[in-house]
C-alpha positions in Angstrom: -100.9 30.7 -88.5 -99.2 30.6 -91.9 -96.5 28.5 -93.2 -94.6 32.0 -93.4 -95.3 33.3 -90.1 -94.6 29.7 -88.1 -90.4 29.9 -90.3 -90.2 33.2 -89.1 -91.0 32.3 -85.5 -88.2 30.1 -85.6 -84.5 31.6 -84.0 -82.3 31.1 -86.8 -78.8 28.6 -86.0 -76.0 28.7 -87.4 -75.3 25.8 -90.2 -72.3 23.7 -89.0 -69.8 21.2 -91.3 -71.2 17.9 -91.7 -67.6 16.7 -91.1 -66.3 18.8 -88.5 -64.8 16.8 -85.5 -65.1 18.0 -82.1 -62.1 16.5 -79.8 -64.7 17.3 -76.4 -67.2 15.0 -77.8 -65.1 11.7 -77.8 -66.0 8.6 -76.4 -63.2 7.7 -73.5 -64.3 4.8 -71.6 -63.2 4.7 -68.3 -59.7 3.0 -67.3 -60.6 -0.8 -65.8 -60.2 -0.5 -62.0 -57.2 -2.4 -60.7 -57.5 -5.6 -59.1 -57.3 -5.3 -55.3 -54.7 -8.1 -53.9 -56.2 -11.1 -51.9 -56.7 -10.3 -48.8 -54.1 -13.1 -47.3 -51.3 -11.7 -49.3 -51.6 -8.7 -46.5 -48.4 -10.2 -44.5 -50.4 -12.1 -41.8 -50.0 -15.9 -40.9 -51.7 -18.1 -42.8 -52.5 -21.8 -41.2 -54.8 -24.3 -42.8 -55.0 -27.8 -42.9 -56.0 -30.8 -45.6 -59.9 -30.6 -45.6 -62.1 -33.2 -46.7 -64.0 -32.8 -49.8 -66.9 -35.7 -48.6 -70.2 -34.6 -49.8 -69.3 -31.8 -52.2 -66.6 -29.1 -52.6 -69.0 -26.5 -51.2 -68.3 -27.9 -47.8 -64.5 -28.0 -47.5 -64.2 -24.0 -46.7 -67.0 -24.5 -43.6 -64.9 -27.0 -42.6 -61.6 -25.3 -42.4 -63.7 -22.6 -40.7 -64.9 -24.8 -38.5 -61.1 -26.1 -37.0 -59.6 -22.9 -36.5 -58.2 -22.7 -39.9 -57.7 -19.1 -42.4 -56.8 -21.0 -45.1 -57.3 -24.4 -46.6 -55.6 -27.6 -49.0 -58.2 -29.8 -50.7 -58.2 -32.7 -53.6 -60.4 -31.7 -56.4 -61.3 -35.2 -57.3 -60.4 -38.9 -55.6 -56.6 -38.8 -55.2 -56.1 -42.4 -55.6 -58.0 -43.2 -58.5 -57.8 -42.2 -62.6 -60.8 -40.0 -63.3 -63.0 -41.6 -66.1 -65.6 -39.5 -68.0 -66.0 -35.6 -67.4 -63.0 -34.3 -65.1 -64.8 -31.0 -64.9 -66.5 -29.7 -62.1 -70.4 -28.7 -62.3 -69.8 -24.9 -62.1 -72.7 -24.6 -59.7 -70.6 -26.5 -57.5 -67.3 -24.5 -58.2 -69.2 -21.1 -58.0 -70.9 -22.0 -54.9 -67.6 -23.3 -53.6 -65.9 -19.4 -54.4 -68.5 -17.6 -53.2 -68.3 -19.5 -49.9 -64.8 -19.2 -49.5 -64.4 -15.4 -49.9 -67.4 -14.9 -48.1 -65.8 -16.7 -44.9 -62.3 -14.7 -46.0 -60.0 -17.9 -46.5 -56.9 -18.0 -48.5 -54.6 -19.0 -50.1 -56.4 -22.4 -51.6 -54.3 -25.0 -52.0 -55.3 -28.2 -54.5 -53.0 -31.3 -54.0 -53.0 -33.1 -56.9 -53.8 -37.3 -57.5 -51.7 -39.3 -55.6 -51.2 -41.9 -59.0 -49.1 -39.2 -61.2 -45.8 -39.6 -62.5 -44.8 -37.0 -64.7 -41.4 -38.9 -64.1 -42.2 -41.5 -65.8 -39.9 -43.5 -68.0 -43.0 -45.9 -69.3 -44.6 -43.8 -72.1 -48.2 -45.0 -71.3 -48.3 -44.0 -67.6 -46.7 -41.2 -68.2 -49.3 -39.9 -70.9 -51.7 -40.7 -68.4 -50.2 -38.6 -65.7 -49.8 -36.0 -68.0 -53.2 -35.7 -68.9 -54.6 -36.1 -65.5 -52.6 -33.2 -64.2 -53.9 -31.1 -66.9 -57.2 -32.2 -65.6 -56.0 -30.8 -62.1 -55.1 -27.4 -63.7 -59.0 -27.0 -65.2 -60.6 -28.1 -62.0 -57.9 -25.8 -59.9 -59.1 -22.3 -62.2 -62.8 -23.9 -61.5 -62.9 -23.5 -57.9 -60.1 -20.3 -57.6 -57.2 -21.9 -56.4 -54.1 -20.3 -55.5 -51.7 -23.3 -55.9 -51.5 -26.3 -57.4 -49.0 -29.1 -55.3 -47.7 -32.0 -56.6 -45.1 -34.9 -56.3 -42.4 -34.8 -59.5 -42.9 -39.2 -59.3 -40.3 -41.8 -59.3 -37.9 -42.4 -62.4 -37.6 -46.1 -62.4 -35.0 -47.3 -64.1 -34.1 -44.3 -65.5 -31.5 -41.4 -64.3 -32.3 -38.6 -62.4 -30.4 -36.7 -65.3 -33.2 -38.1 -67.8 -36.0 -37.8 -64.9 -35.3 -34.4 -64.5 -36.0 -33.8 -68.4 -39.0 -35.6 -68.2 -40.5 -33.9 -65.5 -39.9 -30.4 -67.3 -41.3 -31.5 -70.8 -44.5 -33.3 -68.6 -45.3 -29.8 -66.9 -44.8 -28.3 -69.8 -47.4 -30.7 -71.9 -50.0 -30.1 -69.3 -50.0 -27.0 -69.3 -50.7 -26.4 -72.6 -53.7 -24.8 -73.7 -54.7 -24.1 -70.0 -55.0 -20.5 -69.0 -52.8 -20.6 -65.6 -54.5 -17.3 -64.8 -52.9 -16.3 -61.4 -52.7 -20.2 -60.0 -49.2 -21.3 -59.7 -47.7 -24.9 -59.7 -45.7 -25.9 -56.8 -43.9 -29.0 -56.8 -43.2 -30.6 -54.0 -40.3 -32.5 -52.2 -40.4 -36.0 -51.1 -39.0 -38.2 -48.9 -36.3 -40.2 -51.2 -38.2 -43.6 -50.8 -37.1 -45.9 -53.5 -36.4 -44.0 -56.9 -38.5 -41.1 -56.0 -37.7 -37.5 -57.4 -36.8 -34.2 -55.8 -35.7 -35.5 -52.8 -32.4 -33.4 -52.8 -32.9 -29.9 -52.9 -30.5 -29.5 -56.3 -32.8 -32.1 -58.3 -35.8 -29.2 -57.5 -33.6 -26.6 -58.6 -32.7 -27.9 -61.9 -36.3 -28.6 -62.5 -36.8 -24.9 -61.6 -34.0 -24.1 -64.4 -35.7 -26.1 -66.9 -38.9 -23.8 -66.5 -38.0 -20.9 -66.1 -40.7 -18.6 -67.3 -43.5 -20.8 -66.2 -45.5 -20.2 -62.8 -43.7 -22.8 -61.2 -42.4 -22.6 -57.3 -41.6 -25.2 -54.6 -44.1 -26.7 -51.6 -41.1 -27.7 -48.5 -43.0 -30.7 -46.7 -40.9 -30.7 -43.3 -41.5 -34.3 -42.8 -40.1 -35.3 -46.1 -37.4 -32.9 -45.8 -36.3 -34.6 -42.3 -36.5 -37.8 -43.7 -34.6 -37.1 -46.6 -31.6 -36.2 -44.7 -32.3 -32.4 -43.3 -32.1 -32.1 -39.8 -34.4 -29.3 -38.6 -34.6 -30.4 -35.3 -32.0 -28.0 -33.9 -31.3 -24.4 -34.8 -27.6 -25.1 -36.1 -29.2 -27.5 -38.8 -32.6 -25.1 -39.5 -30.1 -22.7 -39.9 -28.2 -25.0 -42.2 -31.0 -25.9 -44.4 -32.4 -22.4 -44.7 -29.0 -22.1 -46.1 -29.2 -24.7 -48.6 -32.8 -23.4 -49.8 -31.4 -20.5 -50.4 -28.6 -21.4 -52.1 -30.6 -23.7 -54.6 -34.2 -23.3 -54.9 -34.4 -19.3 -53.3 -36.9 -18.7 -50.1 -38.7 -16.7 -52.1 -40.3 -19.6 -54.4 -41.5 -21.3 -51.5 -44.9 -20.1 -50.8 -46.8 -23.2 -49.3 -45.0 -25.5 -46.6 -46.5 -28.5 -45.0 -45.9 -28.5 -42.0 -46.1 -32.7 -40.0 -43.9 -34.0 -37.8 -42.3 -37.4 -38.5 -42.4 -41.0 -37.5 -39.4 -41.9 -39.3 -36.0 -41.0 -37.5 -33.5 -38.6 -39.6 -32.5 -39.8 -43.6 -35.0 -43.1 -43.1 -36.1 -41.7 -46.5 -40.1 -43.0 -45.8 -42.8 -40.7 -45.8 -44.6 -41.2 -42.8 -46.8 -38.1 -41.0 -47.0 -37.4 -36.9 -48.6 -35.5 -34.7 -47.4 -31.9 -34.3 -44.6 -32.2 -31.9 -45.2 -36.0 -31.2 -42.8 -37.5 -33.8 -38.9 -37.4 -34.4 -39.0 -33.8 -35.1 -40.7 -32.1 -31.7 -42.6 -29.3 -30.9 -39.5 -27.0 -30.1 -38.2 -27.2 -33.6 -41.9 -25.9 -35.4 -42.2 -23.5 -32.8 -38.7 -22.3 -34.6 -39.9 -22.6 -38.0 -43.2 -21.0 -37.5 -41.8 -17.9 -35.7 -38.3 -17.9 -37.9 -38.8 -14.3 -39.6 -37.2 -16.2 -43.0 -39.9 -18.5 -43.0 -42.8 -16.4 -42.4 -45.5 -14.5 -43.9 -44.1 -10.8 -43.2 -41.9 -9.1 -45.6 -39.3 -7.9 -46.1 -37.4 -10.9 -44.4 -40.4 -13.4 -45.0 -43.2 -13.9 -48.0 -46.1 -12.0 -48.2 -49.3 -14.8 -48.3 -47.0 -18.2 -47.1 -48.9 -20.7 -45.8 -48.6 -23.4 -43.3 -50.6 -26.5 -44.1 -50.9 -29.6 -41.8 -51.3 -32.7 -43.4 -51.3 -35.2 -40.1 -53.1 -38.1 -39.3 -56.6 -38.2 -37.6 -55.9 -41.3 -35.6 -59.0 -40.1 -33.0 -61.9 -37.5 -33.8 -60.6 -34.2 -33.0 -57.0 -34.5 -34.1 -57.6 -32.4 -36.6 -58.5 -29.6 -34.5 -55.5 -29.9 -32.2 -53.2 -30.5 -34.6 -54.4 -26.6 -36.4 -54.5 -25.3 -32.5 -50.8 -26.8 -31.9 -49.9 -24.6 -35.2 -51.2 -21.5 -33.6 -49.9 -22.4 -30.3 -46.3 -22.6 -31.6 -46.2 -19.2 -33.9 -47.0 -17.3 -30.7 -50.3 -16.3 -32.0 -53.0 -18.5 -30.1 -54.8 -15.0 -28.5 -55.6 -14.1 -32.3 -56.0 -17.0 -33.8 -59.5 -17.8 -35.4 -62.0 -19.9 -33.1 -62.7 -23.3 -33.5 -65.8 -24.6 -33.0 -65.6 -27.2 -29.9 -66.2 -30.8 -30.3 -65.9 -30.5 -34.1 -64.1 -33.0 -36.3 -63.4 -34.6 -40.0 -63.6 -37.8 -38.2 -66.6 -38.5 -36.2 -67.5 -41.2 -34.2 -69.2 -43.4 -36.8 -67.0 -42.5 -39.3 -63.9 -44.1 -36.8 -66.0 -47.2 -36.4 -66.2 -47.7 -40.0 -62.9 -46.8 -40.5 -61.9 -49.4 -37.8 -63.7 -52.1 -39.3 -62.3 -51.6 -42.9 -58.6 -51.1 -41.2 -59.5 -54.8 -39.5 -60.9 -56.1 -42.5 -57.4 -54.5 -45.1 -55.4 -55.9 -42.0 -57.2 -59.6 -42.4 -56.8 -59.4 -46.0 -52.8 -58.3 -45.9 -52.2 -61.4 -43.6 -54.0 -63.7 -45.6 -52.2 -62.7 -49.2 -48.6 -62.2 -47.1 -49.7 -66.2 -45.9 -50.5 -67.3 -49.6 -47.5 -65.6 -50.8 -45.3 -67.1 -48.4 -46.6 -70.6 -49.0 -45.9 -70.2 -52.8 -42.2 -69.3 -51.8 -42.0 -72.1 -49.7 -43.2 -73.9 -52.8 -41.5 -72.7 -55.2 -38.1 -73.5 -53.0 -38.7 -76.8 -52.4 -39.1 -77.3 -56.4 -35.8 -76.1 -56.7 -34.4 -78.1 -54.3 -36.0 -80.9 -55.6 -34.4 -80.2 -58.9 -31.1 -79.3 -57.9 -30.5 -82.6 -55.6 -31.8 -84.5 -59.2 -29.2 -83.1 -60.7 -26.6 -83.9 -58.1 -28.0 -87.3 -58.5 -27.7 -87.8 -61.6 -24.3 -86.4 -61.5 -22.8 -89.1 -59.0 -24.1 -91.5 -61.1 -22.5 -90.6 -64.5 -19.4 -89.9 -62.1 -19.7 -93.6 -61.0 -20.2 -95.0 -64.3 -17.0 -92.8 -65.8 -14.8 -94.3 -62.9 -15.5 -98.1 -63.6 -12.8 -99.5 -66.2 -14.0 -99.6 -69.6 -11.9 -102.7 -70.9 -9.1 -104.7 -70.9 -5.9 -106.6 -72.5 -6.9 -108.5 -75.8 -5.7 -111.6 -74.7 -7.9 -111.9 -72.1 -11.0 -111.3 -74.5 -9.7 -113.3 -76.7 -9.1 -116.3 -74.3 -12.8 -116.1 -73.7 -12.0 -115.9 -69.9 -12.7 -113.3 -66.9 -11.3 -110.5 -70.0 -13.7 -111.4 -71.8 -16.5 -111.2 -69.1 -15.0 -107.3 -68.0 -15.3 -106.3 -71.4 -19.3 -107.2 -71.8 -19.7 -105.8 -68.5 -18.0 -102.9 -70.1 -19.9 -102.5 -73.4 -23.4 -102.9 -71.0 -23.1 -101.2 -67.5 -26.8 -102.5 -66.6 -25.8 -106.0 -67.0 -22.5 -105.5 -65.6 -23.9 -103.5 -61.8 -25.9 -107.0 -62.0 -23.2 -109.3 -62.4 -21.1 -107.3 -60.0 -23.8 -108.0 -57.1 -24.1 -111.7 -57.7 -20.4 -111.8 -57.6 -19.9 -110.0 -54.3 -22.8 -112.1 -52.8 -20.9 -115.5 -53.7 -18.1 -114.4 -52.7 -18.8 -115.6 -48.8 -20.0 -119.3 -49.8 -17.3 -119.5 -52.1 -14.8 -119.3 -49.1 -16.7 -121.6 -47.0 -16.9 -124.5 -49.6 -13.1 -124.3 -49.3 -12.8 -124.2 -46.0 -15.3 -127.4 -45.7 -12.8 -128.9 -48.4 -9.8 -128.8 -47.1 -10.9 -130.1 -43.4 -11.9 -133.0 -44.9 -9.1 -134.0 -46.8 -6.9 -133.7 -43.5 -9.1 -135.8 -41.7 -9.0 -138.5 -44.5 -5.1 -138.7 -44.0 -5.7 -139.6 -40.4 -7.8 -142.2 -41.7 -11.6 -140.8 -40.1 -14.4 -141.2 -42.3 -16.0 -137.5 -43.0 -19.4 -137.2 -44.2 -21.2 -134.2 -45.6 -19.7 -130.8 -45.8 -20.5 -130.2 -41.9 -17.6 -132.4 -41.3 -19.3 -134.5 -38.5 -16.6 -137.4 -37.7 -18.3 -141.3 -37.3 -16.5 -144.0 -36.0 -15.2 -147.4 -38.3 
C-alpha cells in the first residue's frame, strides 16, 4: 500500500486546543469514610476489672474475657517502680495486644498509671520525674489503644492545696506536650484524703478541671475513696446527696470510668483500703443502687454513653476475681446477659497463693524485725536523754549548793587569824572547805565526850576519890 493511500485510510479527527480544560475530566478523590464509633459507646453496661499484665500485654484482654468482663483496666509497665531505659512498648506486642482486643469486642481500655507519681509535687526533682514518667504513660497508652488514662493528682507536702492545685495543672500540662492525645482522654482520679493527699474533696477536682479547660481531661469516682473521704453512699438520701455535689462541681457528664470496691475503712477514715463487693463498710444494697441509678449509668439521655465500672478488689483466694466481676453483674440486674465466665478460672492460682503466702510471711518477718530494731533505738535514744537531763539536774544542785554556802565574813575575824579567818579560806577554796567541814562534823561527838569525862572527874576529886583514866573507874586510898 502507499504512503498516500494508508493517510487516506485514516478517519479524519477533529484538532482540539492543547489548553482547553474539561471540568468532567477532574480528579475528585473520594471523601474519607467516617469513623464508625466504638462499639461500647452503644449505651450498654460496661463492667471490667484490673487485669494482670504478667507475661505480656497480649494476654490481659483473654483474661478479662476469661472472668466475665466486656471491658478491661491494665498497667502498662510495673506500677511501683521508675522505668529505666526504653519506656516504649515493642509494637509487635502493642499491635498484637489491639488486634486481640477488638477481636474479642472489649472496650473501653482503661491504663492506670504508676503508683510513684506526684504531679503535686512541691520538690522540683520528684516532680520532674513524675512528669516525665506520665508522659511516658501517654506514649505507651496511644501504643496499645487505650481509651483512658487514670491517675492520682499526688500529695502536696508542705505546700497548699492553693499552690498544689497549680502544680497539678502546669504538670499535666508539661506531659502532655508533644504527645498526640488522639482520642485517649486523661482522667484524674479522687482519693481517699490520707495524709496531704490531693483531690480528695470534690471542689479541689473541680478547680483542677478549671485550670484545663480545653484539654481532654475528665474525672475517675473511686467509691471506696469517696466513702472514705467523707461521702456516704451507703443510703439513698446520701447517693442522692453526692450525685448532687458531682454535679454541682465536677458535672456527671466528665465522669466516664468509676471504680467500683467496697471499703474496709468505716465513713471519713480517709485510708484507702479495697473490700469485697458488698463485704466492707459500704454493702451490696448501696452498689446495687449505683449500678442501676439511671444518672450513673451507661444509657443516655439520663446516663453516659460508654461509662465503665471497673473493680479493683483484692484477690485474697483464687477466684475472687471472678466473683467479685459476677457480683457487678449480679447487682445491675443484668446477670441473664452478662458475658460467661469461664469456671474455675483465676489471676491467682494456686501456686501463685503459695508464693504469695510465703513472701507475705517473709515482708511480715522483716516488718517485725525493723519495727523491733527501731524500737530498741528509741529506747536508746531515751535513755541518753535521760541520762543527760538527770547530769544536768546534777550538776545544777550542786552549783545551787555551792551558791548557798556563805562566802566570807567580818574582817576582824580574818584578821584575828581565828575561826574568821578559817571561813574565809574555806570560802576562797570550796574543795578544801566540804573537807574541812567533814572532819569537823565527825569530831564533833568525841569532842563532847572528852568534856563529859572532864568534868566527872573533877567532881569526884572534891570528894576526895582518886580517878584514873578517862573511863573514870573509882580505886580506893
Amino acid at each position: 500500500m502507499s504512503e498516500r493511500n494508508f493517510t487516506l485510510s485514516i478517519a479524519a479527527q477533529p484538532l482540539t486546543r492543547l489548553t482547553e480544560f474539561d471540568p468532567e475530566d477532574e480528579y475528585r478523590p473520594e471523601p474519607e469514610p467516617e469513623a464508625l464509633p466504638p462499639a461500647w459507646l452503644d449505651g450498654s453496661t460496661r463492667i471490667g476489672i484490673h487485669t494482670s499484665i504478667a507475661g505480656g500485654h497480649r494476654n490481659a484482654p483473654e483474661t478479662a474475657r476469661k472472668l466475665g468482663c466486656n471491658a478491661l483496666q491494665i498497667f502498662s509497665a510495673n506500677p511501683r517502680q521508675w522505668q529505666g531505659g526504653s519506656a516504649r512498648i515493642p509494637e509487635v506486642d502493642a499491635a498484637a495486644f489491639r488486634a486481640r482486643r477488638a477481636e474479642l469486642g472489649l472496650g473501653p481500655l482503661v491504663i492506670h498509671a504508676n503508683y510513684l507519681i506526684n504531679l503535686a509535687s512541691p520538690q522540683p526533682m520528684l516532680r520532674v520525674r513524675s512528669i516525665q514518667a506520665f508522659h511516658d504513660e501517654i506514649v505507651r497508652g496511644m501504643s496499645l489503644g487505650a481509651d483512658f488514662l487514670v491517675v492520682h493528682p499526688g500529695t502536696r507536702g508542705e505546700a497548699t492545696c492553693a499552690q498544689a492545685v497549680a502544680t497539678v495543672i502546669e504538670s499535666v500540662k508539661q506531659a502532655s506536650k508533644r504527645a498526640s492525645l488522639g482520642g485517649m482522654r486523661i482522667l484524674l482520679e479522687n482519693t481517699a484524703g490520707m495524709g496531704t493527699c490531693l483531690s480528695s474533696r470534690l471542689e479541689e477536682m473541680a478547680e483542677v478541671l478549671a485550670g484545663l479547660n480545653g484539654f481532654p481531661v475528665d474525672v475517675c469516682l473511686d467509691t471506696a475513696h469517696l466513702f472514705a473521704s467523707g461521702y456516704d453512699i451507703r443510703t439513698e438520701e446520701g447517693l442522692a446527696s453526692t450525685i448532687g455535689q458531682i454535679e454541682n462541681t465536677i458535672g456527671l457528664e466528665r465522669v466516664p470510668v468509676m471504680h467500683i470496691n467496697d471499703s474496709k475503712i468505716p465513713l471519713g477514715g480517709r485510708v484507702d483500703r479495697h473490700e469485697h463487693i458488698g463485704e466492707g463498710k459500704i454493702g451490696a444494697e448501696a452498689f446495687r443502687r449505683i449500678l442501676q441509678h439511671p444518672r450513673l449509668s451507661a444509657t443516655p439521655p439520663e446516663g453516659l454513653a460508654g461509662r465503665v465500672f471497673i473493680a479493683e478488689t483484692p484477690i485474697d483466694d483464687p477466684g475472687d476475681d471472678r466473683k467479685n466481676v459476677a457480683a457487678l453483674w449480679e447487682l445491675a440486674g443484668l446477670k441473664d446477659i452478662a458475658p460467661v465466665a469461664e469456671k474455675g478460672f483465676s489471676m491467682l492460682t494456686a501456686a501463685l497463693k503459695k508464693k504469695m503466702d510465703v513472701q507475705r510471711a517473709v515482708d511480715k518477718r522483716n516488718a517485725a524485725v525493723a519495727a523491733r530494731r527501731e524500737a530498741e533505738e528509741v529506747r536508746k535514744k531515751s535513755e541518753e536523754r535521760s541520762l543527760h537531763f538527770a547530769g544536768r539536774l546534777l550538776r545544777r544542785s550542786e552549783a545551787e549548793k555551792q551558791m548557798r554556802r556563805p562566802a566570807s565574813v567580818g574582817m576582824t575575824g580574818v584578821a584575828g587569824g581565828g575561826n574568821g579567818a578559817k571561813v574565809a579560806a574555806t570560802a576562797t577554796n570550796p574543795a578544801k572547805g566540804a573537807s574541812t567541814a567533814k572532819r569537823a562534823a565527825a569530831t564533833k561527838p568525841v569532842a563532847r565526850t572528852k568534856r563529859l569525862a572532864t568534868g566527872k572527874r573533877v567532881a569526884m576529886a572534891k570528894k576526895g576519890k582518886k580517878v584514873s583514866g578517862a573511863s573514870g573507874k573509882r580505886k580506893r586510898g
